[in-house]
N, C-alpha and C positions, 0 to 999 in steps of 0.2 A: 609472626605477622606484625609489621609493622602499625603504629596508631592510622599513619595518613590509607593504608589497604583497609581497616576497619572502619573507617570513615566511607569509601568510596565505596564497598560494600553494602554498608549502611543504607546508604544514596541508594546505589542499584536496587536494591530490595524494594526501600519504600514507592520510587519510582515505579518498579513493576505493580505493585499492590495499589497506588494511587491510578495507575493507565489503565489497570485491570475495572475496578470502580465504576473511573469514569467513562469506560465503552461498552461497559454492563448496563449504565442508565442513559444510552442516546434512544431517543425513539426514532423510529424504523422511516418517520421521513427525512432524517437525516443522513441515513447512512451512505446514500454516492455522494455528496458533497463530502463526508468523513471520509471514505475510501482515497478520494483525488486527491484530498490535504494529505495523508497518509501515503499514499504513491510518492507525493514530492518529498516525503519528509525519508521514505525508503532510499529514493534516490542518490539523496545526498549523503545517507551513511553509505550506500552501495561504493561513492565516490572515495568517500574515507575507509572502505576496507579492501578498495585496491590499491589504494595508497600505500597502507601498513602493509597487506602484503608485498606487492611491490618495494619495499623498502629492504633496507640492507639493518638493520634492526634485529639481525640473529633468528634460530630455527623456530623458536616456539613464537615467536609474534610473525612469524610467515606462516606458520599452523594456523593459527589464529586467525588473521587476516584472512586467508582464503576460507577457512568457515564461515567468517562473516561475511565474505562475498556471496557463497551458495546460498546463506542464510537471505545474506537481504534481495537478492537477483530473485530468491522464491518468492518473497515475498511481495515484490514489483509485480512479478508474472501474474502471481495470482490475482494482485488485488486489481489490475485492471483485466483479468478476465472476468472476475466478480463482477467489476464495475458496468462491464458489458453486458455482461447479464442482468443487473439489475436494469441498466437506461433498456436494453431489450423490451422487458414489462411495460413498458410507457407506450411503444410503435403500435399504431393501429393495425389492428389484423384484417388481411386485404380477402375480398372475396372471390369466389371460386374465377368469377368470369376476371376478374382479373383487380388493377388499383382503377379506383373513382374520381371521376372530376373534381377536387374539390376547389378550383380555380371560378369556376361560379360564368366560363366562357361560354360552356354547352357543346363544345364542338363545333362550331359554327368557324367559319372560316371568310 
C-alpha cells in the first residue's frame, strides 16, 4: 500500500466518523430539510458512479462503479420516500364527511 492510499483511507475513515457525529446530533426539526440536501448531494455521486462505471477504466472500477450506482440510486429512492413521509406528518387529516372550507367563501356563489 502506497503512502498517498493511506492518506485517502485515512480521509475516508475520519470522514465517515465525523458524518456519523454530526447526523447523530441534528434535532429532529431538521431532518427533511437534511434529507433534500442529502438527495442532491446523493444525486451527484449517483452521477459520478455512472460515470466510472461507464468508463473504460478496466473490470474492477466497473465493479465498483455499478456498486456505487446501486448503492447511491438506494439511497435517493429511500431518502425521498422518507422524506415523503415525513412532509406526510404535516397534511391535515380531513374528516369523514369529507375536506373543509378553509377558503373562508362559505359556499355561497
Amino acid at each position: 500500500m502506497t503512502a498517498t492510499q493511506i492518506i485517502q483511507l485515512y480521509v475516508f475513515v475520519l470522514a465517515g466518523f465525523v458524518g456519523f457525529l454530526v447526523i447523530t446530533k441534528v434535532p429532529p426539526l431538521l431532518h427533511t430539510p437534511l434529507m433534500a440536501a442529502t438527495n442532491a448531494i446523493s444525486g451527484i455521486s449517483l452521477v459520478g458512479s455512472i460515470v466510472l462505471a461507464g468508463g473504460q477504466y478496466g473490470s474492477v472500477a466497473t465493479i465498483l462503479g455499478f456498486i456505487a450506482v446501486v448503492c447511491a440510486m438506494t439511497n435517493v429512492v429511500g431518502g425521498f420516500i422518507i422524506t415523503d413521509r415525513m412532509l406526510g406528518m404535516f397534511k391535515r387529516a380531513e374528516t369523514k364527511s369529507g375536506p373543509t372550507d378553509t377558503t373562508g367563501a362559505g359556499g355561497a356563489s
